[in-house]
Residue frames as a rotation matrix with the C-alpha (Angstrom) as fourth column:
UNK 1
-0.025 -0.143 0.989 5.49
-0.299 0.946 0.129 50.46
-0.954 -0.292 -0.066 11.75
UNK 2
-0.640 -0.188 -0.745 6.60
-0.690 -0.287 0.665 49.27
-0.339 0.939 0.054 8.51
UNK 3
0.661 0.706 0.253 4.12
-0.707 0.700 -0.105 46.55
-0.252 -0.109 0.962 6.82
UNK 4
0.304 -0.378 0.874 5.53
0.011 0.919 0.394 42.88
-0.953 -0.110 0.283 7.13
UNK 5
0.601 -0.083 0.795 5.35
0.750 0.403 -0.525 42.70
-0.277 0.911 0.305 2.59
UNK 6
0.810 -0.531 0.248 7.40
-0.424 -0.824 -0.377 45.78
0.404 0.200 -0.892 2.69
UNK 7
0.380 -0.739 0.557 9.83
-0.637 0.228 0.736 44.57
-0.671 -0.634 -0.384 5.08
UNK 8
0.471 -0.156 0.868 10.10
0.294 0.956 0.012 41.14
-0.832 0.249 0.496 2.70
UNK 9
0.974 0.069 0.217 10.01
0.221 -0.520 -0.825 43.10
0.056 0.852 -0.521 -0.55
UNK 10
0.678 -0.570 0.464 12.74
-0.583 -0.802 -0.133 45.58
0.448 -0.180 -0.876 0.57
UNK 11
0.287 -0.695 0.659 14.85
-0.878 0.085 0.472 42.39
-0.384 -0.714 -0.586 1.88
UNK 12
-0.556 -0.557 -0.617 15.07
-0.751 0.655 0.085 40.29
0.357 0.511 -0.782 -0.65
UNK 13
-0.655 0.281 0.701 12.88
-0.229 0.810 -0.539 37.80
-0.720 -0.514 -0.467 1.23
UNK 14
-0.732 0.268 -0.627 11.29
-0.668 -0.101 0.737 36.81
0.135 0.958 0.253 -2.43
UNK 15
-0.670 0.514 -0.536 9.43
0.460 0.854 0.243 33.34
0.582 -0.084 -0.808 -1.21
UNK 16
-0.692 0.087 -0.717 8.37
0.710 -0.102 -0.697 35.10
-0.134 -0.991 0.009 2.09
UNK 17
-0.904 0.241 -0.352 6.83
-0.357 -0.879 0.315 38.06
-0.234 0.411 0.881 -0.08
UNK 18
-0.709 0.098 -0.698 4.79
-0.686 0.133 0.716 36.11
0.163 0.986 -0.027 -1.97
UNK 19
-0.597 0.375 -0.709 3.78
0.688 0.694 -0.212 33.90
0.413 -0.614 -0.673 0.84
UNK 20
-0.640 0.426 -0.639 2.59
0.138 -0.755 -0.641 37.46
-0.756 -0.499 0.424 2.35
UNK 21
-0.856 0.331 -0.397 0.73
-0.517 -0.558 0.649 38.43
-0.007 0.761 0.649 -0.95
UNK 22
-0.726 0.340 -0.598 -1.25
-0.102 0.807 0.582 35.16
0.680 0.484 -0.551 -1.11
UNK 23
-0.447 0.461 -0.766 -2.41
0.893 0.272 -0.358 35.40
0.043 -0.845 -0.534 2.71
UNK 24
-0.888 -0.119 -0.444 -3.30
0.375 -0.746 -0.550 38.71
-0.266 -0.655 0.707 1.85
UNK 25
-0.795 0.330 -0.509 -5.18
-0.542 -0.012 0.840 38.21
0.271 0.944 0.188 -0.62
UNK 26
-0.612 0.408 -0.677 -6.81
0.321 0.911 0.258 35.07
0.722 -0.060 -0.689 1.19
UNK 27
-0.510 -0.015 -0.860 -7.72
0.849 -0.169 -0.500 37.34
-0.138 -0.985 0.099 3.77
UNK 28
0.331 0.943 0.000 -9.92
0.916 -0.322 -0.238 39.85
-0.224 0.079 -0.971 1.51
UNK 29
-0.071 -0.314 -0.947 -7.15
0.192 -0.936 0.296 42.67
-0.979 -0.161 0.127 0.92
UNK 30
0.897 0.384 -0.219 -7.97
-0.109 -0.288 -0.951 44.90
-0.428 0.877 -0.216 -1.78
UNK 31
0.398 -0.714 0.576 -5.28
0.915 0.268 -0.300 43.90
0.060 0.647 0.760 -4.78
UNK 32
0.670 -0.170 0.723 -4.70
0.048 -0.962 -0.270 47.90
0.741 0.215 -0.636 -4.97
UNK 33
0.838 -0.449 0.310 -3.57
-0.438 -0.216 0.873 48.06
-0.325 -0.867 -0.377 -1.19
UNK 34
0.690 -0.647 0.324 -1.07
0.271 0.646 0.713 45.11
-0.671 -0.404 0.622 -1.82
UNK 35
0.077 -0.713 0.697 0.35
0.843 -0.327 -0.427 46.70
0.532 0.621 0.576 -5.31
UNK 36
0.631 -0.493 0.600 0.50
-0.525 -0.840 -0.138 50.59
0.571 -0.228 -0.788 -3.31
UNK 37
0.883 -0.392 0.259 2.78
-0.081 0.417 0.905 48.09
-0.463 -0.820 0.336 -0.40
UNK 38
0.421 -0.719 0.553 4.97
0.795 0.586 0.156 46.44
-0.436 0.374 0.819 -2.98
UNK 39
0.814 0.198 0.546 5.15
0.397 -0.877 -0.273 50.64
0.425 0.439 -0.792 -4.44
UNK 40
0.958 0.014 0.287 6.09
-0.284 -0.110 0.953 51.32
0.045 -0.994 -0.101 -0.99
UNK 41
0.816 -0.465 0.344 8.87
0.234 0.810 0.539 48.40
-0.529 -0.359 0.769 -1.17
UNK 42
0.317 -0.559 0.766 10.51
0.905 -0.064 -0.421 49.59
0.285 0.827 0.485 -4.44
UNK 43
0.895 0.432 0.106 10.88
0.296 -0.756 0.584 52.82
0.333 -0.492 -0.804 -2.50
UNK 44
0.914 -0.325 0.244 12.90
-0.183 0.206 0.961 51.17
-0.363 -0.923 0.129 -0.30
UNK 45
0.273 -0.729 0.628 15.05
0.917 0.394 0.059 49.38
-0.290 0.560 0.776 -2.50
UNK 46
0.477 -0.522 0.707 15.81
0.427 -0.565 -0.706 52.53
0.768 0.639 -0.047 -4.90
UNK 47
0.815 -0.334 0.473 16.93
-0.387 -0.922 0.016 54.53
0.430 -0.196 -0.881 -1.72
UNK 48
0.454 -0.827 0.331 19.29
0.090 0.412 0.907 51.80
-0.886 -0.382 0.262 -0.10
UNK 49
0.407 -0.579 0.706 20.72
0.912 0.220 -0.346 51.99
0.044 0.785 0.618 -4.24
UNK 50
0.610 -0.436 0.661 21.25
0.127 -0.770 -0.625 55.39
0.782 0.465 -0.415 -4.14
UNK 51
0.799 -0.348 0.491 23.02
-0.598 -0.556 0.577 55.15
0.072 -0.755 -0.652 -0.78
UNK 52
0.303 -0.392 -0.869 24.95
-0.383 0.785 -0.487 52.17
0.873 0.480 0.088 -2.20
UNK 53
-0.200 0.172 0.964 23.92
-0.831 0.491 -0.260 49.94
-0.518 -0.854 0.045 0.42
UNK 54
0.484 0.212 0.849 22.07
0.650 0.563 -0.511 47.83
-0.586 0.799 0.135 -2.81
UNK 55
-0.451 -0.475 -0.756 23.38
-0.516 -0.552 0.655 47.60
-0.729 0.685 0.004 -5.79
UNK 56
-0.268 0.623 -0.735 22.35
-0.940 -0.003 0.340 46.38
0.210 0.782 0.586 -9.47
UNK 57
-0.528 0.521 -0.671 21.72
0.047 0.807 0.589 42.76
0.848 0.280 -0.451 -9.10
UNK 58
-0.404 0.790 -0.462 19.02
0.598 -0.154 -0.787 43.94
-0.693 -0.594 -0.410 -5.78
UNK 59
-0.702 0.306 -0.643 17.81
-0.481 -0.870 0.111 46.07
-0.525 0.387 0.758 -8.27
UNK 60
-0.562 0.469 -0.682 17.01
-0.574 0.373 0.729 43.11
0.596 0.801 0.059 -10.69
UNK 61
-0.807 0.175 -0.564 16.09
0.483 0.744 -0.461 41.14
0.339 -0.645 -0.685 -8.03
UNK 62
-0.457 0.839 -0.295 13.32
0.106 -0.278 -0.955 43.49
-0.883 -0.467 0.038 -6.99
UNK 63
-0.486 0.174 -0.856 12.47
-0.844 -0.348 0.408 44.00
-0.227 0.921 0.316 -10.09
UNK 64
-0.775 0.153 -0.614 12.03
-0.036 0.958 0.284 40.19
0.631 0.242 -0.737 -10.73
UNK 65
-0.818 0.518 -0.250 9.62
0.343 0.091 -0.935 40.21
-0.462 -0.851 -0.252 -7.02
UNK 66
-0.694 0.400 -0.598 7.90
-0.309 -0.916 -0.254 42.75
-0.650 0.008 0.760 -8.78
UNK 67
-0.485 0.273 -0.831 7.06
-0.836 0.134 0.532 41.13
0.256 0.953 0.164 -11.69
UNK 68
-0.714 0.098 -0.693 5.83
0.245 0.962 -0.117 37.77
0.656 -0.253 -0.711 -9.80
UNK 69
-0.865 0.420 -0.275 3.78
0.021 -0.518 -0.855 40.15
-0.502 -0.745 0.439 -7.88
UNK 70
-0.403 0.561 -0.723 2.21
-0.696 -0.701 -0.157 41.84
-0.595 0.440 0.673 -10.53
UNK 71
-0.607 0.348 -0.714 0.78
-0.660 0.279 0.697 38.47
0.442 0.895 0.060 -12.07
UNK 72
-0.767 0.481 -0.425 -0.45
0.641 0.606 -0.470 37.32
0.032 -0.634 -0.773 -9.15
UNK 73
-0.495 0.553 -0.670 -2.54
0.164 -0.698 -0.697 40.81
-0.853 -0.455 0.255 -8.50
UNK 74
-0.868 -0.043 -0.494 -3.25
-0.361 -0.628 0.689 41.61
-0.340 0.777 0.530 -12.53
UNK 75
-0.865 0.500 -0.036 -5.91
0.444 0.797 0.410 39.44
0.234 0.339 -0.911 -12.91
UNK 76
-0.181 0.634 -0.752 -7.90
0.944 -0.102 -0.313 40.64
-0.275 -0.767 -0.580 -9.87
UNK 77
-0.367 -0.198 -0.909 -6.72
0.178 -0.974 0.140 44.18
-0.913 -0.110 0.392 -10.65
UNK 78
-0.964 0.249 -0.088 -8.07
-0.082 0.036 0.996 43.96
0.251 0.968 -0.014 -14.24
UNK 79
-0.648 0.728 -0.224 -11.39
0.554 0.652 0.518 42.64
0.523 0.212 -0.826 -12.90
UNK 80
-0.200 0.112 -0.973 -11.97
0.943 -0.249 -0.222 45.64
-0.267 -0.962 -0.056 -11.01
UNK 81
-0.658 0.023 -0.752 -11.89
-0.146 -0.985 0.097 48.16
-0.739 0.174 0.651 -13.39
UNK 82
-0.171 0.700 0.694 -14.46
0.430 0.686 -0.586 48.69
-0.886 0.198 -0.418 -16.09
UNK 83
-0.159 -0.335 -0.929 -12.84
-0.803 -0.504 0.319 49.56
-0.575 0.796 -0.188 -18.99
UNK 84
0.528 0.234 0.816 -13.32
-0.156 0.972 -0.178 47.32
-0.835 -0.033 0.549 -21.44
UNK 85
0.923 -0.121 0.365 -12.78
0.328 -0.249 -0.911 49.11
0.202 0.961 -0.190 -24.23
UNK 86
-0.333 -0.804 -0.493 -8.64
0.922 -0.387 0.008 50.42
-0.198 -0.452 0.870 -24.40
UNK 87
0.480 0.048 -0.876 -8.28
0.214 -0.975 0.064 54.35
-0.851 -0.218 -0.478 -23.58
UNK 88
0.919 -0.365 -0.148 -5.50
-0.349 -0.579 -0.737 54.85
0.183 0.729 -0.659 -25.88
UNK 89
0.692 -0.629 -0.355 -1.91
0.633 0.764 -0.122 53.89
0.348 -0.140 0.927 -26.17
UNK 90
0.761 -0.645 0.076 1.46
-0.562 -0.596 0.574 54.82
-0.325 -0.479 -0.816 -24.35
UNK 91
0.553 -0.787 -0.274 4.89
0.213 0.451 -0.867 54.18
0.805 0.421 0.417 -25.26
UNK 92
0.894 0.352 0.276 6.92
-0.111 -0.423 0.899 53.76
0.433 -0.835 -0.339 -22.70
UNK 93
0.682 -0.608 -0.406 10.68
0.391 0.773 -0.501 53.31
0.618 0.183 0.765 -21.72
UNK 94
0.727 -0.433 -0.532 13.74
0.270 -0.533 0.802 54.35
-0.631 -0.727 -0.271 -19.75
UNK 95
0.886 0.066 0.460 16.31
0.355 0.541 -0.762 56.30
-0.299 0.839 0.455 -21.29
UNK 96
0.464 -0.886 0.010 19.62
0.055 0.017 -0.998 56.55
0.884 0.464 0.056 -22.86
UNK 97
-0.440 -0.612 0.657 22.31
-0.719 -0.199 -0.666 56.15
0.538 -0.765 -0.353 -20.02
UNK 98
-0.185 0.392 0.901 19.61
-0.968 -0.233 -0.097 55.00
0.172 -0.890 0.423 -17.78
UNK 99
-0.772 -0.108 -0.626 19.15
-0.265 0.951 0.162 50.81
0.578 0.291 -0.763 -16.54
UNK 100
-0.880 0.076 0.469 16.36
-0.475 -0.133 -0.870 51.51
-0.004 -0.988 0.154 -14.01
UNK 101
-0.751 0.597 -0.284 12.90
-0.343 0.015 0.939 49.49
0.564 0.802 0.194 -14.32
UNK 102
-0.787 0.541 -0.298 11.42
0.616 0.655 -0.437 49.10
-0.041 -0.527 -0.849 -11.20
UNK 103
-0.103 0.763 -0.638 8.96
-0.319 -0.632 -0.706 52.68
-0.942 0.131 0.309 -11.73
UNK 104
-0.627 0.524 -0.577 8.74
-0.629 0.097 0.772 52.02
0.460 0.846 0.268 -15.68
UNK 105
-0.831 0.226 -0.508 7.50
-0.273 0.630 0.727 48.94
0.484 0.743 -0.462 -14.59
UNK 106
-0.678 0.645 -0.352 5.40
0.394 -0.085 -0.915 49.89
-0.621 -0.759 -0.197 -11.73
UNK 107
-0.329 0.497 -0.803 3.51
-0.623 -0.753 -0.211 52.25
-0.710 0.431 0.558 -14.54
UNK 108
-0.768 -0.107 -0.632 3.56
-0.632 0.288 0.720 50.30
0.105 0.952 -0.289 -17.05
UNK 109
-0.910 0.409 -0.070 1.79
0.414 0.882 -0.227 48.02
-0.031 -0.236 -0.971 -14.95
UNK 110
-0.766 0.008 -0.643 -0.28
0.329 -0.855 -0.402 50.20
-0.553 -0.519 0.652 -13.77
UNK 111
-0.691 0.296 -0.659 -1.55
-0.552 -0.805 0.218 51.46
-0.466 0.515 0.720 -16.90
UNK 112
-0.912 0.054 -0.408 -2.09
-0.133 0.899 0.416 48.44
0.389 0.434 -0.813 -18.36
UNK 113
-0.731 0.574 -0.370 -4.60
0.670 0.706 -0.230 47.37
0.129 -0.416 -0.900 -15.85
UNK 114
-0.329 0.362 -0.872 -6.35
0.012 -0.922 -0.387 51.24
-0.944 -0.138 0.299 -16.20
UNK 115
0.540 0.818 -0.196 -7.52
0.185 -0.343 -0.921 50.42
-0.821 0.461 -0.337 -19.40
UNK 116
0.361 -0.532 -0.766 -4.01
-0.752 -0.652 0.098 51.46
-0.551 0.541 -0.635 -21.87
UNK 117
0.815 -0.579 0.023 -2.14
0.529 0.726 -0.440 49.42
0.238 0.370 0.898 -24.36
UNK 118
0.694 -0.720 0.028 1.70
-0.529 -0.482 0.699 49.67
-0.489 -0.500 -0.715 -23.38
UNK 119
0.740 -0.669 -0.069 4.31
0.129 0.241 -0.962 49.63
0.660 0.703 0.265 -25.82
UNK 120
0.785 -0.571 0.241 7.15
-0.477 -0.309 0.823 49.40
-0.395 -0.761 -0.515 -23.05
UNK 121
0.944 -0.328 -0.024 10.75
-0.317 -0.889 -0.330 49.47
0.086 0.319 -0.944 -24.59
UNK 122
0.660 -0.561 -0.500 12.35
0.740 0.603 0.299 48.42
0.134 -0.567 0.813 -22.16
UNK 123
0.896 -0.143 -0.421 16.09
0.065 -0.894 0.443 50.61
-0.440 -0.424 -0.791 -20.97
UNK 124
-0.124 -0.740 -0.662 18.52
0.019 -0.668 0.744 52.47
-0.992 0.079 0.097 -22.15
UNK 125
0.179 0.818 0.547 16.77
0.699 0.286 -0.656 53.33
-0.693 0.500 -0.520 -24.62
UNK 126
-0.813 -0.579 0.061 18.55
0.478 -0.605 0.637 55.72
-0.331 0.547 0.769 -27.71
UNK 127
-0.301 0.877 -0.375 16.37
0.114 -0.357 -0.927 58.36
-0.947 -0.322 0.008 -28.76
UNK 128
-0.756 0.267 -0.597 15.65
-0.589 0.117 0.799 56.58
0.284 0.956 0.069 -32.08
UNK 129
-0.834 0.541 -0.109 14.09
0.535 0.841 0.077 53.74
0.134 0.006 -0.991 -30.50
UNK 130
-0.376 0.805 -0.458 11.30
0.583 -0.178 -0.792 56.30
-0.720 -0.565 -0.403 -29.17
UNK 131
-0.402 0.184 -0.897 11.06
-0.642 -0.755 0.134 58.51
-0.652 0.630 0.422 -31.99
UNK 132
-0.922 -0.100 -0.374 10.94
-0.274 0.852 0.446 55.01
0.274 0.514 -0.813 -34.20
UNK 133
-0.589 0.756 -0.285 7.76
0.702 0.304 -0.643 53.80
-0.400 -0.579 -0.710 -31.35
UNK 134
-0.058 0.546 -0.836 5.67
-0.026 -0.837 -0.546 57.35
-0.998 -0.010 0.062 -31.70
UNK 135
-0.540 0.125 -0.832 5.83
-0.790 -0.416 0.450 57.21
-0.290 0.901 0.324 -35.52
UNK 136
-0.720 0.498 -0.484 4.67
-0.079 0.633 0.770 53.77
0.690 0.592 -0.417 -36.03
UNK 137
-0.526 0.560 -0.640 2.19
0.794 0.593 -0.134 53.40
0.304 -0.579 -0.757 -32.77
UNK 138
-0.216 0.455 0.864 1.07
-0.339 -0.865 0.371 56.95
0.916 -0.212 0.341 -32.61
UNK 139
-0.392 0.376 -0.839 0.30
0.916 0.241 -0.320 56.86
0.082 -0.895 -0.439 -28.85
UNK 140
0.892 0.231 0.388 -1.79
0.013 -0.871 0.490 59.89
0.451 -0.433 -0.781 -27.02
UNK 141
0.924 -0.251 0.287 0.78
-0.347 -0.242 0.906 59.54
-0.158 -0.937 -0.310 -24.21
UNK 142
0.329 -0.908 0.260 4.93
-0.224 -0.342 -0.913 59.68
0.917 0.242 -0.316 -24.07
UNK 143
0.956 0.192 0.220 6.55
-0.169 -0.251 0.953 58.16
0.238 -0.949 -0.208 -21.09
UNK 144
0.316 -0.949 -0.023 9.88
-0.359 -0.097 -0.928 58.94
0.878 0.301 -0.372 -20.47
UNK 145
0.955 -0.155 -0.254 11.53
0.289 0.272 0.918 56.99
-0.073 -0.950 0.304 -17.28
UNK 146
0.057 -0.993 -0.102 15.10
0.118 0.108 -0.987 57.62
0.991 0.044 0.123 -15.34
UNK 147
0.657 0.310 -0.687 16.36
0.602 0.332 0.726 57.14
0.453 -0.891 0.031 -12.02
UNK 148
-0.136 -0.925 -0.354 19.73
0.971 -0.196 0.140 58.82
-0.199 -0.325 0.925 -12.47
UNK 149
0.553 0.435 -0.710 19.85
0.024 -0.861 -0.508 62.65
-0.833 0.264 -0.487 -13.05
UNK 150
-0.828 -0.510 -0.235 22.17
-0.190 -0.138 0.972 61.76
-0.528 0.849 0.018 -15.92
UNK 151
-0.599 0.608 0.521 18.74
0.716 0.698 0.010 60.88
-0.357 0.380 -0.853 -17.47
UNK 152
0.625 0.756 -0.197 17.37
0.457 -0.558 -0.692 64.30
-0.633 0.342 -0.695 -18.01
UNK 153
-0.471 -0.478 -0.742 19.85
-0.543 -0.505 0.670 65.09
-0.695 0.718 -0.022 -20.65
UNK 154
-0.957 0.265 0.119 18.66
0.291 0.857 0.426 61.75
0.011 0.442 -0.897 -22.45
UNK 155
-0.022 0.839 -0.544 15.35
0.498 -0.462 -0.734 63.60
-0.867 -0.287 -0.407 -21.70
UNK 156
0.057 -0.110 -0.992 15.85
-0.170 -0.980 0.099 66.59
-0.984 0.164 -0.074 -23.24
UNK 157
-0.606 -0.037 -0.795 17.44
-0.795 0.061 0.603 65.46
0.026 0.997 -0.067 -26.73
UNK 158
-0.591 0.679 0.435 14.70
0.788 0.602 0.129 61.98
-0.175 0.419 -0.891 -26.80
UNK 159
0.492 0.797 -0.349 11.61
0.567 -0.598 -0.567 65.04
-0.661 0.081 -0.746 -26.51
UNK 160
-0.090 -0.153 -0.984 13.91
-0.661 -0.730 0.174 67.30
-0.745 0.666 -0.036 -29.16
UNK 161
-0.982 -0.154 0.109 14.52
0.034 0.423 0.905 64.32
-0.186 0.893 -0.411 -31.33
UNK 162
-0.336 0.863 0.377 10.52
0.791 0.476 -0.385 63.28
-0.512 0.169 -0.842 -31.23
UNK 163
0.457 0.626 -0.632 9.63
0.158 -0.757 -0.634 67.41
-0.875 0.190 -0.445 -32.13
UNK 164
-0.518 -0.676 -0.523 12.55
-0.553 -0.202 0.809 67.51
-0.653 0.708 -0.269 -34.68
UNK 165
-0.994 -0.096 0.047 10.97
-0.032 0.688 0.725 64.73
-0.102 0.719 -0.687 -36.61
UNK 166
-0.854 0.514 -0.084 7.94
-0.418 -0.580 0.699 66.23
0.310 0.632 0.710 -36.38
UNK 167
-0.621 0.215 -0.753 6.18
0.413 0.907 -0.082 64.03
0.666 -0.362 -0.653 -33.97
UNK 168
-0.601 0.439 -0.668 4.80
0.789 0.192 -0.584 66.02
-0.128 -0.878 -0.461 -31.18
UNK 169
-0.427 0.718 0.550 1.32
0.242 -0.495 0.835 67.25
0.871 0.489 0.038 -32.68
UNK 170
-0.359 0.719 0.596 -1.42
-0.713 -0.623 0.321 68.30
0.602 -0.310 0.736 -30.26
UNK 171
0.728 0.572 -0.379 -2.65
-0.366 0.791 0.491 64.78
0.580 -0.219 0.785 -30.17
UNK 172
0.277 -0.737 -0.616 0.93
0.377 0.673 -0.636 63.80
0.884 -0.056 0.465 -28.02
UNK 173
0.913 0.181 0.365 1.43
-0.262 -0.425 0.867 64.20
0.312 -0.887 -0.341 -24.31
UNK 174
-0.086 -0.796 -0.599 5.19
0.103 0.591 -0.800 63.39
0.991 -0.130 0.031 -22.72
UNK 175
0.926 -0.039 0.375 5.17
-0.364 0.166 0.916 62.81
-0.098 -0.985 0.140 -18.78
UNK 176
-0.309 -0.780 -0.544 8.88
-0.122 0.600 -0.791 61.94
0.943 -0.178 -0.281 -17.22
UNK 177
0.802 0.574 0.163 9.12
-0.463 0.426 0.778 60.15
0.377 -0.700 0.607 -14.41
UNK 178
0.446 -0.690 -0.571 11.51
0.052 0.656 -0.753 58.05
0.894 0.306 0.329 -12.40
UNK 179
-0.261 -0.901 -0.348 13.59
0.808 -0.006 -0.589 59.80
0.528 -0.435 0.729 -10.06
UNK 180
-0.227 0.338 -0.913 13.92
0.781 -0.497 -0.378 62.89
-0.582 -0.799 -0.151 -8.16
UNK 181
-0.276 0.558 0.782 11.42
0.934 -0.034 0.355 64.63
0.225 0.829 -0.512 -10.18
UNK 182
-0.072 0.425 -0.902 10.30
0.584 -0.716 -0.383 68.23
-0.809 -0.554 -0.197 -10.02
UNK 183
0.907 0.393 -0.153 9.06
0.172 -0.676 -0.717 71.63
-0.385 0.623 -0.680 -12.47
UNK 184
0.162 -0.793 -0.587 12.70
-0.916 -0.342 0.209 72.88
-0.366 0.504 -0.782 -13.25
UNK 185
-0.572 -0.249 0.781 13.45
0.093 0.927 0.363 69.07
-0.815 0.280 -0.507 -14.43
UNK 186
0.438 0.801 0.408 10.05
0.606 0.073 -0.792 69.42
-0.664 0.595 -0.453 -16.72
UNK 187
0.955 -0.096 -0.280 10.89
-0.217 -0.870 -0.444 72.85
-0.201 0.485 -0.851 -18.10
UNK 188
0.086 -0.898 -0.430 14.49
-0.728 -0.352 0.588 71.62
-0.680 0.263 -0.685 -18.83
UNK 189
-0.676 -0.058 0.735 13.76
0.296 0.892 0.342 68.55
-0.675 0.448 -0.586 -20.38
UNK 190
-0.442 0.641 -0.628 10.20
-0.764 -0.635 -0.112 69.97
-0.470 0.430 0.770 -22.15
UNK 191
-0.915 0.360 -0.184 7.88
0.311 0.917 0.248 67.92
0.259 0.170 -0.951 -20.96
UNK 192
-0.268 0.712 0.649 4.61
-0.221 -0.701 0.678 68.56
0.938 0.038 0.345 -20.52
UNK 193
0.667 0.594 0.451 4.02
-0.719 0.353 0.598 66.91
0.196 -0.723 0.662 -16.84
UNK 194
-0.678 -0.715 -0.170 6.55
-0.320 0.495 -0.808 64.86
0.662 -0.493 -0.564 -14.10
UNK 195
0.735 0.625 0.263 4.68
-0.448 0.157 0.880 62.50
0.509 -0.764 0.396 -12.01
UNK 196
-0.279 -0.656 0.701 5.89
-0.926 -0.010 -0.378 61.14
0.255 -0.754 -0.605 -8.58
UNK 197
-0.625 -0.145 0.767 4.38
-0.449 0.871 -0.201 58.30
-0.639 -0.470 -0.609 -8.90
UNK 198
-0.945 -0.084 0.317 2.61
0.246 0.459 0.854 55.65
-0.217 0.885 -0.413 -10.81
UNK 199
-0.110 0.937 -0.330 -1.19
0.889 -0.056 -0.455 57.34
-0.445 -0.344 -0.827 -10.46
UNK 200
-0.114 -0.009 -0.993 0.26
0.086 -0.996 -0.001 60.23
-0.990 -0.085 0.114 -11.35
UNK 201
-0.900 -0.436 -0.026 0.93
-0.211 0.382 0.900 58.58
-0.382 0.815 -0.435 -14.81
UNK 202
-0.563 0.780 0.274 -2.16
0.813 0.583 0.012 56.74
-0.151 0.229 -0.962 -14.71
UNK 203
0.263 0.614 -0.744 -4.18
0.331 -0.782 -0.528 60.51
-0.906 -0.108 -0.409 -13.70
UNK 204
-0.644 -0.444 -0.623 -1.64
-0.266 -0.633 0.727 62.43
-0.717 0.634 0.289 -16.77
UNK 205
-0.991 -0.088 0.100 -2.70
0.034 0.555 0.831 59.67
-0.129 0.827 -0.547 -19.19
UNK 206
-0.202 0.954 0.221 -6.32
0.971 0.224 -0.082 59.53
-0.128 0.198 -0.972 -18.70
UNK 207
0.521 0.438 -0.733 -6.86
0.270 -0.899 -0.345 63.29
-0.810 -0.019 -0.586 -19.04
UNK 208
-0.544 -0.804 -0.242 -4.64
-0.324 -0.065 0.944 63.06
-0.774 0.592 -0.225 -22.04
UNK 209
-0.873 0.429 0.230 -7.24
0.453 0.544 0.707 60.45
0.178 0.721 -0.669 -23.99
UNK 210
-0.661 0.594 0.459 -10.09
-0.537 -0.801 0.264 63.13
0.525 -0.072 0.848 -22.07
UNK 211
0.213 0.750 -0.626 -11.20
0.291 0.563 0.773 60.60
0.933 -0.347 -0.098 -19.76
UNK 212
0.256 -0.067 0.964 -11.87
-0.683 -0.718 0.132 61.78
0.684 -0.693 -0.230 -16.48
């Protein structure tokens, strides 16, 4: 049975979402539950895109939900964790080729509220702009996003450019993400770690800065 804020999410019903978020909220649900739902929702959406059922402007549209979500929930979701101090920074973007931003921006979020500063990019992203980010913002943590598989070439030469220029010391972790992730993706791109989802990001990063 799917949940009602999925259903809304995943249909474009943008008022109706939001109207769900609030009553859930009013009702005592944990902020976590309602951001893993709205997870859940973007799910939905990317697989009706890849079956071009949706196309790009549902994309932005969820994307937009998302974001109207995530400032209703950040607050709460901030007040829950007890970091005070930041972990460490991430850069974070989608790239070359690639226009996707509903997972960057699920992570991004994500992190954000875990305790990271996020230097997020934004997409299609040339692999100067990241090499350019990692020299001046030194992060611990590299996140590379795509949805398409044209995106793990754009992988591949953003993580050569960053080692070419001398960038990826000890103290640098890269994680992709995005799509249909998996080891032979990692090992062709040469990253160090593909998560499936934003936790996974959140888990990579914190064991990156040695926090457990």
């Amino acid at each position: 049975m799917t949940h009602p804020l999925v259903q809304a999410m995943a249909d474009m019903k943008e008022e109706e979402a939001l109207k769900i978020v609030e009553e859930l909220l009013a009702q005592g649900e944990d902020p976590k539950k309602i951001l893993d739902l709205s997870s859940e929702a973007m799910q939905v959406v990317g697989e009706r895109y890849q079956e071009g059922t949706y196309f790009l402007p549902e994309l932005i549209m969820s994307g937009e939900m998302l974001r109207k979500t995530g400032e209703i929930l950040k607050p709460l979701l901030a007040s829950q964790t007890d970091e005070t101090k930041k972990l460490g920074t991430v850069v974070l973007g989608t790239v070359r080729g690639d226009i996707h931003d509903i997972g960057k921006d699920i992570v991004g979020f994500m992190l954000e509220v875990n305790g990271f500063e996020v230097i997020d990019l934004g997409i299609d992203q040339p692999e100067a702009a990241f090499v350019e980010a990692v020299k001046n913002k030194t992060p611990q943590v590299l996140a590379l996003s795509g949805f398409l598989s044209v995106a793990f070439d754009s992988m591949k030469s953003t993580i050569e450019e960053v080692e070419k220029a001398g960038l990826r010391t000890g103290e640098l972790k890269i994680i992709i993400g995005g799509g249909q992730m998996d080891d032979t993706v990692r090992k062709y791109t040469g990253a160090d770690a593909y998560g499936d989802d934003a936790m996974a990001a959140v888990a990579f990063a914190k064991e990156a800065v040695g926090v457990k």
